[in-house]
C-alpha positions in Angstrom: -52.2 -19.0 12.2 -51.8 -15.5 11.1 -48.1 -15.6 11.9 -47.7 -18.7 9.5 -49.6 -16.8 7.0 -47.2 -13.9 7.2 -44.0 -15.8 6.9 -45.2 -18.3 4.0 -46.1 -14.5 2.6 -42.3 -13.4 3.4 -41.0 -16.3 1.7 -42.8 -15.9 -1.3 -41.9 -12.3 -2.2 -38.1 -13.3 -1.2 -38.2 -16.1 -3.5 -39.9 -14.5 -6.0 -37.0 -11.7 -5.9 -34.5 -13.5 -5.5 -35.9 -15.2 -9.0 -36.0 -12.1 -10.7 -32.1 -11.3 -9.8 -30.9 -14.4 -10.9 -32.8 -13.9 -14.1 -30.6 -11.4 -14.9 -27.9 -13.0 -15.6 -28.5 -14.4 -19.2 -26.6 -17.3 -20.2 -24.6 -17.9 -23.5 -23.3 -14.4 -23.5 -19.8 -12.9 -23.0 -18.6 -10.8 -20.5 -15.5 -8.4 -21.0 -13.2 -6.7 -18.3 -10.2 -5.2 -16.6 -8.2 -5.7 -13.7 -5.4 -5.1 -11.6 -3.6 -7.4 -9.0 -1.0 -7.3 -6.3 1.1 -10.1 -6.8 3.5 -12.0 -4.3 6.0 -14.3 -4.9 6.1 -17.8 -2.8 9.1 -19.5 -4.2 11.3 -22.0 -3.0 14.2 -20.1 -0.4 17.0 -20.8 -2.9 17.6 -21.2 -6.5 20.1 -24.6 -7.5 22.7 -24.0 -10.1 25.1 -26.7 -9.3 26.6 -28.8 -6.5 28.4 -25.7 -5.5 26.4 -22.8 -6.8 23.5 -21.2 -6.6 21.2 -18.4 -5.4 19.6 -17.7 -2.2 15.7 -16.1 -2.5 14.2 -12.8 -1.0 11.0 -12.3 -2.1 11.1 -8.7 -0.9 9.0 -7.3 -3.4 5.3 -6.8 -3.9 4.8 -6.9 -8.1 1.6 -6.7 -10.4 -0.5 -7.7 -13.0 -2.9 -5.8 -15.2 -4.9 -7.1 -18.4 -8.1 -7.6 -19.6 -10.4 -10.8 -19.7 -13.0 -12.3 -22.0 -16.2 -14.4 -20.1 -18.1 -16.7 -22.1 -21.5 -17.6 -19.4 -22.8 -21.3 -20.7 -25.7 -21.1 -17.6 -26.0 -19.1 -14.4 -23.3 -21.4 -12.5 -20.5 -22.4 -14.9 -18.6 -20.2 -17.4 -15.1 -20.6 -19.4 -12.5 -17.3 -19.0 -9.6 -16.1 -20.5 -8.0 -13.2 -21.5 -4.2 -11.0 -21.9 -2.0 -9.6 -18.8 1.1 -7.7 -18.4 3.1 -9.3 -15.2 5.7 -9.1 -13.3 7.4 -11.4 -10.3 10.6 -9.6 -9.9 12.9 -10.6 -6.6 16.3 -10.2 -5.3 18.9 -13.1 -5.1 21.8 -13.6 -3.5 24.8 -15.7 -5.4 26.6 -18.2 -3.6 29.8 -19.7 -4.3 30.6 -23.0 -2.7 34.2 -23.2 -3.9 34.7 -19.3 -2.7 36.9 -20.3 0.3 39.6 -21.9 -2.0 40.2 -19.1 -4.6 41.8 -16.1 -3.1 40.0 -12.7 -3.5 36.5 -14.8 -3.9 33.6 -13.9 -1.7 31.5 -16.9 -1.0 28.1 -14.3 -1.0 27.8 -11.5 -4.0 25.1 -9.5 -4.6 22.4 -8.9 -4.1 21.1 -9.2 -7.7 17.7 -8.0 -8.7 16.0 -10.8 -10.8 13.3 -9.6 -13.3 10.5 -11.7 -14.1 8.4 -9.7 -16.9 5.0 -11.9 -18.7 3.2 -11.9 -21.3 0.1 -13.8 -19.7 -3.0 -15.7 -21.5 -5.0 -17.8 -18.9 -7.8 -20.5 -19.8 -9.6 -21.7 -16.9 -13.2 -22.8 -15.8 -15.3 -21.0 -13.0 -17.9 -21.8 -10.9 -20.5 -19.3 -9.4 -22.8 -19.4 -6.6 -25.7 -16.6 -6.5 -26.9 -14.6 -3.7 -29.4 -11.8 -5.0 -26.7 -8.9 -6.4 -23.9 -10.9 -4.6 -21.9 -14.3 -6.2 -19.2 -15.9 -4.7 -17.1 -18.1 -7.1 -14.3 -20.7 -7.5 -12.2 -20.5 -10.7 -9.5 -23.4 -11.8 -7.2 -23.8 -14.6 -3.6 -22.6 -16.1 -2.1 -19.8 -17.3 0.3 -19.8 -20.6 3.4 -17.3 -20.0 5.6 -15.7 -22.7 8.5 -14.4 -21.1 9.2 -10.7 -22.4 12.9 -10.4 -21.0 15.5 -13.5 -21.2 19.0 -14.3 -20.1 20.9 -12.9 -17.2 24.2 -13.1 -16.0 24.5 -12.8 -12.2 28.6 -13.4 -11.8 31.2 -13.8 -14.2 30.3 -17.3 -16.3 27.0 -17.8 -14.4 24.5 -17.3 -16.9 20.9 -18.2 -16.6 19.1 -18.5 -19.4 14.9 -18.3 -19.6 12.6 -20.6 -20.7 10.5 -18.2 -23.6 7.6 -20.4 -22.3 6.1 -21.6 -19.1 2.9 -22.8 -17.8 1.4 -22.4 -13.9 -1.5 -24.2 -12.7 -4.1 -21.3 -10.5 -6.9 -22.0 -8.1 -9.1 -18.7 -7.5 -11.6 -18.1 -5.3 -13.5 -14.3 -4.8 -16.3 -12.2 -4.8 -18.6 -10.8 -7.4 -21.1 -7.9 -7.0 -23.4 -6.5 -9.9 -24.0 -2.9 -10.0 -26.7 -3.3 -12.3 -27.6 -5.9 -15.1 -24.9 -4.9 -17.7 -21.6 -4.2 -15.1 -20.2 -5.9 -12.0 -17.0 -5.5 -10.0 -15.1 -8.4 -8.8 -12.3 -9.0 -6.0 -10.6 -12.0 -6.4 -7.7 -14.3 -4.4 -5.5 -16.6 -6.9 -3.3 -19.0 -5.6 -0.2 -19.5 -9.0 1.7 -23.1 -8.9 4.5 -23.3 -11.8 3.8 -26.4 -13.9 7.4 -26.1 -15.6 10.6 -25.2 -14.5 11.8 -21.6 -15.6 15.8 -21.9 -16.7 17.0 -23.5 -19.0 19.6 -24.5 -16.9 19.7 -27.3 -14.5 17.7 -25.6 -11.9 14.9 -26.8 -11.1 12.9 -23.7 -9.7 9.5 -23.3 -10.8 7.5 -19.7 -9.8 5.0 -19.7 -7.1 2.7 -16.9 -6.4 -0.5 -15.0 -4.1 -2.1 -12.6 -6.0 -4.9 -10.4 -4.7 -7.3 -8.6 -7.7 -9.6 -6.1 -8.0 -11.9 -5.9 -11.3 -14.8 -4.6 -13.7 -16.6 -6.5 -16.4 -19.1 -5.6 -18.2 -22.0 -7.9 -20.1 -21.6 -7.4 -24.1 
């Protein structure tokens, strides 16, 4: 008897503190932050140009992201994000040339060519959060609007690649939260990037795929 007394008393006072945590966070306000990420390229192993021509992939190289973000919390569970971010997806190519073997002097591999990818970023996306006293893991879907900052390219003599100035990806996030106190919390965060649109011009059809691995503070305004 006394033992059941004791852990309907242990309950309680967990409940009723767990209660008072999630009280804490107040819905209908904004959060801001920063954040940096480690960003690694996924793509397809080879870039079409033509029947004969085209690029093969290395994604050899590990790029980045920083920005800032904006919160807006509409209850303790769902909220609405966005935000600005410098990025870059920068890999090396090698160009291929199918008809090489025919013209005399041709090599049928030349390079390698490094290929910048530099962003403007603005995402919009939804998130979901699940609370565990100072801890929350969450869930975050949606898409992210990309203004390219550097255009065309020429890889070999007439092979010219020109940039969309616009593309869109498609990102599924899933991370961590932990709140230092009520006001600040830092967050680490996985986000899986899927290109929505192809990014030449040109008839390729490659669109950008990436893994990117963030680390973050935001503060309650």
């Amino acid at each position: 008897m006394k033992k059941g007394i004791l852990f309907i008393l242990f309950i309680s006072i967990f409940s009723n503190s767990f209660a008072q945590e999630e009280s804490k966070t107040i819905p209908g306000e904004f959060r801001a932050g920063i954040f940096y990420s480690l960003n690694k390229n996924l793509g397809p192993d080879y870039i079409y140009k033509s029947q004969f021509f085209g690029f093969l992939t290395d994604y050899d190289k590990i790029n980045y992201s920083i920005g800032t973000s904006i919160e807006y919390e509409f209850n303790n569970n769902f909220s609405i994000n966005s935000g600005i971010s410098y990025s870059n997806y920068d890999f090396t190519a090698i160009y291929y040339d199918g008809l090489a073997p025919f013209s005399p002097g041709q090599s049928f591999l030349q390079g390698p060519y490094k290929i910048n990818l530099r962003y403007i970023e603005i995402p919009l996306s939804v998130r979901y959060y699940l609370s565990f006293l100072k801890i929350k893991v969450l869930a975050d879907i949606g898409i992210i609007n990309q203004f390219i900052i550097n255009g065309n390219r020429e890889f070999a003599p007439g092979e010219q690649f020109t940039d969309k100035r616009y593309i869109s990806s498609g990102k599924l996030g899933i991370g961590v939260e932990y709140n230092i106190n009520q006001k600040y919390a830092i967050q680490l965060i996985s986000q899986y990037n899927q290109g929505l649109t192809t990014l030449f011009k040109d008839t390729s059809d490659f669109k950008t795929e990436t893994l990117s691995f963030s680390l973050g503070v935001v503060k309650r305004l």
